[in-house]
C-alpha positions in Angstrom: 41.5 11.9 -25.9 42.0 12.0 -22.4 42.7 15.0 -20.4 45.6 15.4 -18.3 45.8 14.4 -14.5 45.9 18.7 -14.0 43.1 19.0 -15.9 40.8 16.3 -14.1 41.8 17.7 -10.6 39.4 20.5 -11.4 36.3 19.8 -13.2 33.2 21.9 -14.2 30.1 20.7 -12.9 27.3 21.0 -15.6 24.8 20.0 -13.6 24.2 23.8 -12.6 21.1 25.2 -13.1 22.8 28.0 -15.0 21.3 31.1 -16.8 23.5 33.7 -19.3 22.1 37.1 -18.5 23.9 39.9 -20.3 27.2 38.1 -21.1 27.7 36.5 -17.5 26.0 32.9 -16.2 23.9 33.3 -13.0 23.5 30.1 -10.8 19.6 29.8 -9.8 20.6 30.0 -6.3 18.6 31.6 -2.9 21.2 32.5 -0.1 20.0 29.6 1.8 21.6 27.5 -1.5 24.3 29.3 -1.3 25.3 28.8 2.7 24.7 25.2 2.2 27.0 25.3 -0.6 29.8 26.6 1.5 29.3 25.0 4.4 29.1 21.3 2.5 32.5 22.7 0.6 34.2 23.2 4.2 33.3 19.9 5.4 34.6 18.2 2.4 37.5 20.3 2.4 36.3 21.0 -1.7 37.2 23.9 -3.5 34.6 26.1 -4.7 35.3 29.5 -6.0 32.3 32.0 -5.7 31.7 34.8 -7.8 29.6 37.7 -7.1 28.8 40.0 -10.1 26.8 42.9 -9.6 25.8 45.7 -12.4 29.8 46.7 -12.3 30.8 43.2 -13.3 28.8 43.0 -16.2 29.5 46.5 -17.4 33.3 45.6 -16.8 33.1 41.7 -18.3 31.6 43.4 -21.5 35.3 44.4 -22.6 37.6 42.5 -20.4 38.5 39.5 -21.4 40.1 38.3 -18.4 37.8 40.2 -15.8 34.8 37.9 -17.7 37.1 34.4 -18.0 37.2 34.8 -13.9 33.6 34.4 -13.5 33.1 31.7 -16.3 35.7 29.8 -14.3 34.1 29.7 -10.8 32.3 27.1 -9.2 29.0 29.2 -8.4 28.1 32.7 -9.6 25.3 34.5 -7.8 23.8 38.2 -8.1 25.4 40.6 -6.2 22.8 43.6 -7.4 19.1 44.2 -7.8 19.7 45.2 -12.1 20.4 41.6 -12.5 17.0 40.6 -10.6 15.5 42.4 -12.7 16.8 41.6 -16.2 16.0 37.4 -14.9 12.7 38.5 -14.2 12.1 40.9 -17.2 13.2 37.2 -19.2 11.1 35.1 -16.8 14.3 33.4 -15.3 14.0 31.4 -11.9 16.4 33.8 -9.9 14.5 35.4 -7.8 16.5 37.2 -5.2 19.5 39.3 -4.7 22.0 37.0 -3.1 24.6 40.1 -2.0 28.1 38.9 -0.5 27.4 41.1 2.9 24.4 38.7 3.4 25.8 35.8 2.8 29.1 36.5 5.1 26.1 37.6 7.6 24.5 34.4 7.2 27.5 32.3 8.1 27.9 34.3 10.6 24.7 34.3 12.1 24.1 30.1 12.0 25.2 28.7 15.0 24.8 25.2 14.3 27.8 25.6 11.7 30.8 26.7 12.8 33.1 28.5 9.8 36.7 30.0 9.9 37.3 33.0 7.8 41.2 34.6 6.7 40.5 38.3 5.5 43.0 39.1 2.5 42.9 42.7 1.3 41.7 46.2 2.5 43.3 49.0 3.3 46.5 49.0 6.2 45.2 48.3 9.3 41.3 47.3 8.0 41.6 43.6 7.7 43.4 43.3 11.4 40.3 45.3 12.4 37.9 42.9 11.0 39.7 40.2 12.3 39.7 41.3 16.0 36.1 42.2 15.8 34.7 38.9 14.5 36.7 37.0 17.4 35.1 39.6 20.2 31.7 38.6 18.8 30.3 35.1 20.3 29.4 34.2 16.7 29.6 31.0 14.0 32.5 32.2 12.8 35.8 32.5 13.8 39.2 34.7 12.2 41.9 32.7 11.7 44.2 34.8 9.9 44.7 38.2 8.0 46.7 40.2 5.5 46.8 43.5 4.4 49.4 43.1 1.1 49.0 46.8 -0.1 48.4 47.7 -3.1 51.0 45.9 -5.3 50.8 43.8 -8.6 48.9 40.3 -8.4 52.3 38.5 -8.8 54.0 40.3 -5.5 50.7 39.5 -3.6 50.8 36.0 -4.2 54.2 35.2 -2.7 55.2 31.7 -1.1 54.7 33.6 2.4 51.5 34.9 1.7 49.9 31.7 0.3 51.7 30.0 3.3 49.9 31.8 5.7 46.6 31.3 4.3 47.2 27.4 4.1 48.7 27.3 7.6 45.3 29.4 9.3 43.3 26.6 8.9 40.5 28.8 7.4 37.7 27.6 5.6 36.8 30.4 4.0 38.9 33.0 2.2 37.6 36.7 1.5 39.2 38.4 -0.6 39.3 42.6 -1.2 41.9 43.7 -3.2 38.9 45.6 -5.6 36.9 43.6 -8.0 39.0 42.9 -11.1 42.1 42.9 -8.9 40.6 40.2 -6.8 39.3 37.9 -9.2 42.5 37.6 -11.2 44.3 37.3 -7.8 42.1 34.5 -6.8 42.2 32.9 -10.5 46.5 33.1 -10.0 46.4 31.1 -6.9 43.5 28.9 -6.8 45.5 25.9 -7.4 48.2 27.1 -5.0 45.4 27.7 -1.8 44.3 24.6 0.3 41.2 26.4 2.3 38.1 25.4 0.7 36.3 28.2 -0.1 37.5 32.1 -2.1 35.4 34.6 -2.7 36.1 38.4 -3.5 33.4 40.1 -1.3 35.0 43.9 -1.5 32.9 45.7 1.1 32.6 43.2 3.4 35.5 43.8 5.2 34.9 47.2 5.7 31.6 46.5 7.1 32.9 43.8 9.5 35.5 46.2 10.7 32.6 49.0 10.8 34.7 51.7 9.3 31.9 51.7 6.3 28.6 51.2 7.1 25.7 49.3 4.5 22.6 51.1 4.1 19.4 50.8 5.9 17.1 47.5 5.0 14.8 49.7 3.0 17.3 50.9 0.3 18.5 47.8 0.4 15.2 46.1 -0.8 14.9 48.8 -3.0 17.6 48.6 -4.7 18.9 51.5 -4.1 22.2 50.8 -1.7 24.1 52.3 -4.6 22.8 56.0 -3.3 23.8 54.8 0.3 27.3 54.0 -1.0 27.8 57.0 -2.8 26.7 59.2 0.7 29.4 57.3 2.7 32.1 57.2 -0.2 31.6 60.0 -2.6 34.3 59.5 -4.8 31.6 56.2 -6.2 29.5 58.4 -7.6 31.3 58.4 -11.3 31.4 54.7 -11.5 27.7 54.3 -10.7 27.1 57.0 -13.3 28.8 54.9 -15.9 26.9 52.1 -14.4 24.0 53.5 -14.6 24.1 54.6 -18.1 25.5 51.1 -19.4 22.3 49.2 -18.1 19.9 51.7 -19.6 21.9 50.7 -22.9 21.6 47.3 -22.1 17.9 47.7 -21.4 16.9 49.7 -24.7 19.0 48.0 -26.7 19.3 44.1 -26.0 16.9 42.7 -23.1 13.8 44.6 -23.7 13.8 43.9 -27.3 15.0 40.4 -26.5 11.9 40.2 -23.8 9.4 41.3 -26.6 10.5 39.2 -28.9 10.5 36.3 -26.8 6.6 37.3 -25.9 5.8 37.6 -29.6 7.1 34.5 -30.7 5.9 32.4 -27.6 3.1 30.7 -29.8 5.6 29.7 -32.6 7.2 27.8 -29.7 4.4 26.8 -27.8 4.3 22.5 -27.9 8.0 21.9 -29.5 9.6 20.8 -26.2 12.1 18.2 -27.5 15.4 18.4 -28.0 17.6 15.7 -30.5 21.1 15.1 -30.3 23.8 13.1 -32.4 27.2 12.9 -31.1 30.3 11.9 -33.2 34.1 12.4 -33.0 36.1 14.5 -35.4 39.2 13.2 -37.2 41.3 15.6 -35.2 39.4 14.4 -31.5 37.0 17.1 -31.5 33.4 15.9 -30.3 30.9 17.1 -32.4 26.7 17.4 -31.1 24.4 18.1 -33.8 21.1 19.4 -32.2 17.8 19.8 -33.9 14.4 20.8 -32.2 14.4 23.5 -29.1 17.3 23.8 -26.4 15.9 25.3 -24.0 15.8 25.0 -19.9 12.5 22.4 -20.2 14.8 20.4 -23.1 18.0 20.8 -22.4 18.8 17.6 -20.0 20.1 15.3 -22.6 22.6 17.9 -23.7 24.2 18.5 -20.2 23.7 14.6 -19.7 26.4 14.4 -22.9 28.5 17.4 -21.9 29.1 15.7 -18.6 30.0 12.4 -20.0 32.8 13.8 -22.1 34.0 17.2 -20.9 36.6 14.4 -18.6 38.4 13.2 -21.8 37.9 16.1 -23.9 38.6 19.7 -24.5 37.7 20.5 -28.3 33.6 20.7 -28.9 31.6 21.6 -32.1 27.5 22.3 -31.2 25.9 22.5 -34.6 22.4 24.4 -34.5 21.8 23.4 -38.4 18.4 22.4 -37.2 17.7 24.2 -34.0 14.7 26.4 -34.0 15.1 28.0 -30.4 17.9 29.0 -27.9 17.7 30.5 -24.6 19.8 31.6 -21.9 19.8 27.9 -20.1 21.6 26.8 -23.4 23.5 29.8 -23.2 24.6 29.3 -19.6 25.3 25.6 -21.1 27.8 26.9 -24.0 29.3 29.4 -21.4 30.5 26.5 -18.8 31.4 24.4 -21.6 33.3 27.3 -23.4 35.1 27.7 -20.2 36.0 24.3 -19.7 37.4 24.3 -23.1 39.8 26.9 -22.8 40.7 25.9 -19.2 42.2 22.8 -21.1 43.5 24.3 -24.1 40.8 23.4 -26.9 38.3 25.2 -27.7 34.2 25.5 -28.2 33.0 26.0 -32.0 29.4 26.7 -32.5 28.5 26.5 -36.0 25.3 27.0 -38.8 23.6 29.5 -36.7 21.0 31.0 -38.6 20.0 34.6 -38.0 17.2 34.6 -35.5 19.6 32.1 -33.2 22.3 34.5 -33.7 20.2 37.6 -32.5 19.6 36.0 -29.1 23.2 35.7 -29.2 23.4 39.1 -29.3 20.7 40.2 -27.4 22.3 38.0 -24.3 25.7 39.5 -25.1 26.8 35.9 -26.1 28.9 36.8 -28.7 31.9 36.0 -27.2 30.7 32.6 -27.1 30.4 32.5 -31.9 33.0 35.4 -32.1 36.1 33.1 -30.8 
C-alpha cells in the first residue's frame, strides 16, 4: 500500500535518538543540537515543528488526548524543565541538560555568524509589538519580521486566511508562538500545513521576556531548578498550577519511575550479555506490516528495527510489533512505538502491539505507555 502524495509531504524521521519518559518522547538533544537544527531548517527552508514539554506538559498529556498527539507529531521534542532531567538520569538516559525555549531563542539570538528572522504570534495586546520593536533596536542575529496579537479567541478564528497570510508574507524563519501551552500546540498542529516559514515553536514566556514586561529568574535558580519559585514571585496567580504540578511528579516518582529505576537495577544481571535483537517482517492479508521481535529491544539493539520502520512507514500506515519472544523493553523502544504510533494515525491506520507478557507490560506502565497497548 502506498501512502498518499499528502501523506509523503510530511514524514517522520525515525532516525531520532528518541526516549519515552513518562508518556512523552524526549529527543537526546544539547541546545547546541538544537540551534543547529533550526538554523539547518531555515536554510533549507524545511519544516520542523519543536516541542518543548516541561513538568506541565506531561502532567497535562497524561489525560489529554490531543494536548499529547501535538508532541508525538513534532519534528524534535526537547526538555523544557529540570523534573524531566531528572527522571532521564534517575533511568540512566543520555539527556543530560535542560534545553529551555528562553535559551534557545537566546542562543539564536546571540550567534552572529547566523542570521535568523523571527514573527511573534500571541501575548497579550500590545506585548508582541513590544517584542518586536525591541529585538530590531538590539544589533543582534536576529531580526522581527512580523507580529500579531490575535486575542484570545478560538483556534479556528486565529487561524484566518489573513493571519496565515501575514506570517507567509514576513519572510520569517522562525515562528513563536504564545497563545498558552495547549492553546498553542493545537494552534500550531491546525496550520502547520498552511504556514510556509520553516520553523514553529510555542515558547510561552519568551515573549514576555523579550519584551521585558516579565523578567526570568536569576542563573542560580535556574540551575537549580528552581525558576518555578521565581515565576510564581513575578506572577502569583502560578502558584496553584505548580502546586498541582508539584504533587503529580511526586505521584509519578513513588509510583512509576522509582519503582521502574529499581527494578531496572535488580534485573540488570538477568540482562547483562543478551544484546541482540531478531526481526521477521511479513504483510497482513489486509496490508498491515507485521515485525515479530524476539531477544532485547533496547537502545544498544534497537537499529535493525528503526532500519525496518524507516523502510516502510513511506507506503504504509497499519503496523503490528509482536513481543511473543521479547525478553526486555525500554524507553528507546518506547520512543520507537511512540513515533511510529504517531505516524500511524497521522495516516489513518493504526499501531497494534500484541502478546505482551506481564513484565513487558509493567514497563509499559511504569513509562506511562499505555496509550501506546490501550488503543
Amino acid at each position: 500500500m502506498t501512502l498518499t502524495n499528502a501523506a509523503m509531504s510530511r514524514l517522520f524521521n525515525f532516525d531520532r535518538n528518541l526516549y519515552l519518559i513518562a508518556g512523552l518522547p524526549f529527543d537526546a538533544l544539547d541546545l547546541n543540537d538544537v540551534v543547529r537544527i533550526i538554523h539547518d531548517s531555515a536554510e533549507r527552508n524545511r519544516s520542523c515543528f519543536i516541542s518543548t514539554p516541561n513538568l506541565n506538559f506531561i502532567v497535562s498529556c497524561l489525560t489529554d488526548v490531543s494536548f499529547r498527539s501535538s508532541v508525538l507529531n513534532s519534528d524534535i521534542s526537547i526538555p523544557d524543565g529540570k523534573p524531566v532531567v531528572w527522571l532521564a538520569k534517575l533511568l540512566k538516559l543520555p539527556i543530560k541538560e535542560r534545553v529551555s525555549g528562553a535559551n534557545l531563542f537566546e542562543q539564536l539570538e546571540s550567534n552572529q555568524d547566523k542570521k535568523i528572522k523571527v514573527y511573534f504570534f500571541g501575548g497579550l495586546e500590545g506585548i508582541a509589538q513590544l517584542a518586536c520593536q525591541k529585538i530590531n533596536d538590539r544589533n543582534s542575529a536576529m531580526s522581527c519580521s512580523g507580529y500579531e496579537s490575535p486575542g484570545f479567541g478560538s483556534i479556528e478564528a486565529m487561524s484566518s486566511d489573513s493571519s496565515i497570510n501575514a506570517i507567509n508574507e514576513s519572510g520569517a524563519d522562525f515562528l513563536v508562538v504564545s497563545l498558552g501551552a495547549k492553546k498553542g500546540q493545537a494552534w500550531i498542529e491546525h496550520n502547520r500545513n498552511r504556514i510556509k516559514t520553516p520553523i514553529m515553536c510555542h515558547l510561552g514566556a519568551v515573549i514576555n521576556f523579550v519584551a521585558g514586561n516579565v523578567n526570568r529568574a536569576p542563573l542560580f535558580l535556574q540551575n537549580l531548578g528552581f525558576e518555578w519559585l521565581w515565576r510564581i514571585y513575578q506572577e502569583p496567580n502560578l502558584w496553584k498550577r505548580y502546586f498541582n504540578d508539584g504533587l503529580h511528579f511526586l505521584s509519578l516518582l513513588t509510583t512509576k519511575a522509582v519503582p521502574y529505576a529499581l527494578w531496572l537495577r535488580f534485573q540488570q544481571k538477568q540482562f547483562s550479555g543478551k544484546n541482540e535483537l531478531n526481526l521477521n517482517v511479513t504483510e497482513s492479508a489486509d496490508q498491515s506490516i507485521q515485525i515479530t521481535l524476539s531477544g532485547v529491544c533496547t537502545d544498544e539493539t534497537i537499529l535493525p528495527l528503526k532500519q525496518a520502520i524507516k523502510k516502510l512507514a513511506p507506503f504504509n500506515n497499519h503496523f503490528i510489533l509482536d513481543l511473543n519472544n521479547v525478553i526486555h523493553i525500554d524507553p528507546a523502544f518506547l520512543g520507537t512505538c511512540s513515533l511510529l504510533y504517531a505516524h500511524c494515525h497521522c495516516y489513518g491506520g493504526k499501531l497494534q502491539i500484541t502478546n505482551i507478557n506481564n513484565i513487558t507490560r509493567r514497563i509499559f506502565k511504569w513509562n506511562c505507555a499505555d496509550f501506546l497497548i490501550d488503543d
